[in-house]
N, C-alpha and C positions, 0 to 999 in steps of 0.2 A: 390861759396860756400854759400850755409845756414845755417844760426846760429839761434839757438835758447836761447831766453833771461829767464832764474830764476834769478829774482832779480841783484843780482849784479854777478850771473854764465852763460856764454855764454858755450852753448854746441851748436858744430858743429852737423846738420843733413845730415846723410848719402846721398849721389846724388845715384840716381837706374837710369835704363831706363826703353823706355818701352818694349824693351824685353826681357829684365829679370823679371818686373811682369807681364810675358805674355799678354802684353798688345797690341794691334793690331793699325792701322791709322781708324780703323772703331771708336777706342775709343776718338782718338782726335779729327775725324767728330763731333763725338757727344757734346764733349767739345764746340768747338767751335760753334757749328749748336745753342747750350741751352745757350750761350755768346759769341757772336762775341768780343764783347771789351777784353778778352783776346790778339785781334789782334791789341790793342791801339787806335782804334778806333769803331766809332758805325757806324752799318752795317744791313743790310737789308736781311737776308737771305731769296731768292725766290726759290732756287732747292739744292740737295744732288743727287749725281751722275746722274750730268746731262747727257744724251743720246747727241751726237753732230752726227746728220744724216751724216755730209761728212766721217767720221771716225768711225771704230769700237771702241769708247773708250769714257770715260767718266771723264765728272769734277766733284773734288771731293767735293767744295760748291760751288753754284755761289751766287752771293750778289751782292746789289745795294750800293752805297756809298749817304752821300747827295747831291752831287751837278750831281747825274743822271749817272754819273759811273759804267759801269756793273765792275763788278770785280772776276774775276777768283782765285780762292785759292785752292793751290795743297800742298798736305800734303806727308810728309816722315818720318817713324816711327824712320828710323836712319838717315846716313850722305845726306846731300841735293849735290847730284852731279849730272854733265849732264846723262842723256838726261831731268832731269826733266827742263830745263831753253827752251831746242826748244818746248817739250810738253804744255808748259803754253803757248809758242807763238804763235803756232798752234791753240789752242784753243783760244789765243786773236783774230786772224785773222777770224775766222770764225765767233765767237760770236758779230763780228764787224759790220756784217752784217746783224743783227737780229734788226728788226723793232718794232714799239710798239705792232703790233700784234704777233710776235713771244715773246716778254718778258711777255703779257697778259697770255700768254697761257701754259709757262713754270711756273709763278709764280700761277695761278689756278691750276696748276696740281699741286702744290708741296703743298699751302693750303690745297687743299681740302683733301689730302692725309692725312693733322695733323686735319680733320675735322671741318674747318671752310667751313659751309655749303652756306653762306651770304657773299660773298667773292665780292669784289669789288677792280681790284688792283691800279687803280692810287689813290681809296680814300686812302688804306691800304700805299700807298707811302705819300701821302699828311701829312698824321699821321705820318706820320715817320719822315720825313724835320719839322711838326712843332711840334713835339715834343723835337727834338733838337734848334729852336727858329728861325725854315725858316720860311719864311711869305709864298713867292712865291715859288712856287715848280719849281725845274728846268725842264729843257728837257731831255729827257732820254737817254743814250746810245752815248754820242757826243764825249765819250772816252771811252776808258776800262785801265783796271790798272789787274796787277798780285800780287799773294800775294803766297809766297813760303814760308812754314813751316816746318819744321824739325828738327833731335836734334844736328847735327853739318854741317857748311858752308864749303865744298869742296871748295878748294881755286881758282880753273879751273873757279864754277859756279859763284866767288864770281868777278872773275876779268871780267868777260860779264857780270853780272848782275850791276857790275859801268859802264861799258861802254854804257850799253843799259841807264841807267839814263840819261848819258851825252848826250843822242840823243834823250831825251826827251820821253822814254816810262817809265812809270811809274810801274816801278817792285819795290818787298817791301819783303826783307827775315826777316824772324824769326827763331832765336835757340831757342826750348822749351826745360828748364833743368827739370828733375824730379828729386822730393828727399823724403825719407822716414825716417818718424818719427814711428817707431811702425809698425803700420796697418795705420796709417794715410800717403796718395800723397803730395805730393803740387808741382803744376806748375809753372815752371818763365819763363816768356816768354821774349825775349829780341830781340830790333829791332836790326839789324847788319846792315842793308841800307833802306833805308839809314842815315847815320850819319850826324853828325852837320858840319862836318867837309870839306863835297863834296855837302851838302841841297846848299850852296850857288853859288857853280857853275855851277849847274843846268841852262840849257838855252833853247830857243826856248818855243813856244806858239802850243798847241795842236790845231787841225782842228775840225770846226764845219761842222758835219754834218745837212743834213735837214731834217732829218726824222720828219717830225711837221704833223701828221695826223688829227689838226683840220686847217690845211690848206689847204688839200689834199682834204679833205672831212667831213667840220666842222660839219655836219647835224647828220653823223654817230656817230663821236667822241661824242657829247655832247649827241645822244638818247640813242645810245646804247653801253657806254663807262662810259661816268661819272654818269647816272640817270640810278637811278631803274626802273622794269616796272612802278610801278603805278606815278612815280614821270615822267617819261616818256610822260604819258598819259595827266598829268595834262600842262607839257612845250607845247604838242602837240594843247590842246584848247587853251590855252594864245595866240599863236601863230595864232592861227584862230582868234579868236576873236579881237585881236586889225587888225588882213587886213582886218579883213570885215566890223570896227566901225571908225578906223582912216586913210581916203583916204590919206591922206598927210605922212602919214609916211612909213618909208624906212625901212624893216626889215621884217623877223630878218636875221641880219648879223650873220656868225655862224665861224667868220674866230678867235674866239678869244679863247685862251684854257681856261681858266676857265669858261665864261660868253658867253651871246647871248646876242646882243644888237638892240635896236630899233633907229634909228633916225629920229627928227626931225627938220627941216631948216637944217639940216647939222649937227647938235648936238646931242649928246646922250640923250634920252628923257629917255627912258628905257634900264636898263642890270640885265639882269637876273640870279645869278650863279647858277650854276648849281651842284650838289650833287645828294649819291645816293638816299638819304630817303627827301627832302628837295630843295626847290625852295628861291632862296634871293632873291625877287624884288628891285629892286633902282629906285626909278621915281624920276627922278628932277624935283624942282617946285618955282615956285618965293618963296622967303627969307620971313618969316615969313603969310605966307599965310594958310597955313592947319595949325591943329595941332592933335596931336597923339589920342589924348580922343575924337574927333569929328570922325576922320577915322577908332576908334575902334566901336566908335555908328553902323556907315553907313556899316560896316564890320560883325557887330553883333559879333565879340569875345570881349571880357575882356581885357580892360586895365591895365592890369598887368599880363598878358598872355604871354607877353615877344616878341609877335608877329607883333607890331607894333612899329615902333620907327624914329623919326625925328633927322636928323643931321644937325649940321650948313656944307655948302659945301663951299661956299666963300662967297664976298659982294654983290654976287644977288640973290642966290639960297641955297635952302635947299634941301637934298634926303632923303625923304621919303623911309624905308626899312620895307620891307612885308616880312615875311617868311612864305611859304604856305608848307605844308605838306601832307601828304596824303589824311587829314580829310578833308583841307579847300576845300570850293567849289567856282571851280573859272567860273561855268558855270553859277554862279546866277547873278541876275539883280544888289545887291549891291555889286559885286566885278565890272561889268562893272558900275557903276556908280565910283566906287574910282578910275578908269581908266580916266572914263571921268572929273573928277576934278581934276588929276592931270596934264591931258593934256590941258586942259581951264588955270588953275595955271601956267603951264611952259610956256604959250603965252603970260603971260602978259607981261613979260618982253622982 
């Protein structure tokens, strides 16, 4: 029950459904699609009736979780009974098997659909884990998790839906109550599983998969994955330019998911992360040897440009961090000259 407070008068609000305000599951798509945190937690939505090729039939949102999670959410305008519990499993199994290139391509189509035309999706995930306070972005897809919504728990689905918990598949029902004030809704949503009370008997350890495509084929992942064309272009010279100026070094190594790295004697000399509009360079260098106003000179941008900047790294070395952009030009004589002093720099030591 909902109550509503005047002062010191609590008046009860009528519970309605939604089909008695003829209301459809297209409307709690919508609900949830403009706020996933109605489902107590924060959620990534990449698709709305997603097409599943093995089956004529379709999930009603899919979403990513933060820790890389695809997660299936199936919606019931009334009571939540079987067959909706094999339906989500069905669709867990298949989507099981969907690679970073099939999640790229389900979540571009779903973007592009709400017109974001600039569509980059590990950035748009990246923004998502650290908007919530992730540093490191997980791997994608190494579980999936169900998410059952509707407006009362069949007691058939509610006694599989604990039992599949206890075998470690991650199913999560919701009763949404509706109630009406006037002309005015309002939704309550309530977790029914799982509770505090079974969260502790929960056992067993989910399986990693290896779906890791900049292990597979790091060159791909990082040109045509994480960089834009022209930020592309500019990773593509650096790349030339330090094989054909520094014989001694090893690189680029392309096996690492954020970054491509150079080395030298065995060390990281250079790592470069990679983004869509934006290049990080990191050059390590002996400890107190360059400093930021001298490699903004040789650089010819502005020291206060935000683009150059020196960090203490430990007690022998310092990394130098370059951010190069569309504009910078890394084909000129003074960008291979800040190359060549940071590699003279890192030998001293």
């Amino acid at each position: 029950m909902l109550y509503k407070i005047k002062g010191k008068v609590v008046e009860k609000v009528d519970q309605t459904e939604l089909v008695l305000e003829e209301l459809l599951e297209k409307n709690l798509e919508d609900w949830i699609e403009h706020d996933p945190s109605i489902l107590g937690e924060e959620l990534l939505i990449i698709g709305r009736q997603v097409q599943i090729p093995e089956v004529n039939d379709r999930i009603d949102l899919l979403a990513l979780d933060p820790l890389g999670n695809v997660v299936i959410i199936e919606l019931k305008k009334g009571i939540l009974k079987e067959p909706v519990d094999f339906q989500s499993l069905r669709y867990a199994s298949y989507v099981s098997r969907w690679e970073y290139d099939d999640l790229e391509k389900q979540a571009n189509n779903y973007f592009s659909e709400k017109g974001e035309k600039e569509f980059n999706f590990i950035e748009k995930f990246e923004e998502f884990c650290s908007s919530l306070g992730i540093d490191e972005t997980p791997d994608l897809n190494q579980d999936q998790r169900i998410i059952i919504v509707g407006s009362k728990l069949n007691e058939k689905l509610g006694s599989v839906a604990l039992w599949l918990r206890k075998h470690s598949v991650d199913i999560k029902i919701i009763e949404v109550s509706l109630f009406k004030d006037n002309e005015s809704l309002f939704l309550f949503p309530q977790v029914i599983l799982p509770i505090s009370t079974t969260e502790k008997f929960e056992i067993g350890k989910h399986a990693y998969k290896q779906d890791r495509p900049w292990l597979t084929d790091g060159e791909e992942w990082h040109l045509n994955k994480r960089c834009g064309e022209e930020i592309k272009d500019k990773l593509i010279q650096i790349n030339s330019i330090i094989n054909e100026n520094f014989d001694t070094v090893e690189g680029p190594i392309w096996n690492q998911k954020f970054y491509v790295s150079f080395k030298e004697r065995n060390h990281i000399w250079i790592s470069i992360k990679t983004r869509k509009t934006l290049l990080v360079l990191n050059a390590t260098i002996k400890k107190g040897d360059m400093d930021a106003k001298k490699i903004s000179e040789t650089l010819c941008v502005s020291e206060s440009s935000g683009l150059v900047e020196i960090r203490d790294k430990n007690s022998y070395y310092d990394t130098v961090i370059l951010k190069i952009d569309k504009e910078f030009d890394v084909t000129s004589d003074s960008f291979l000259k800040f190359l060549k002093d940071c590699y003279e720099s890192f030998n001293k030591v």
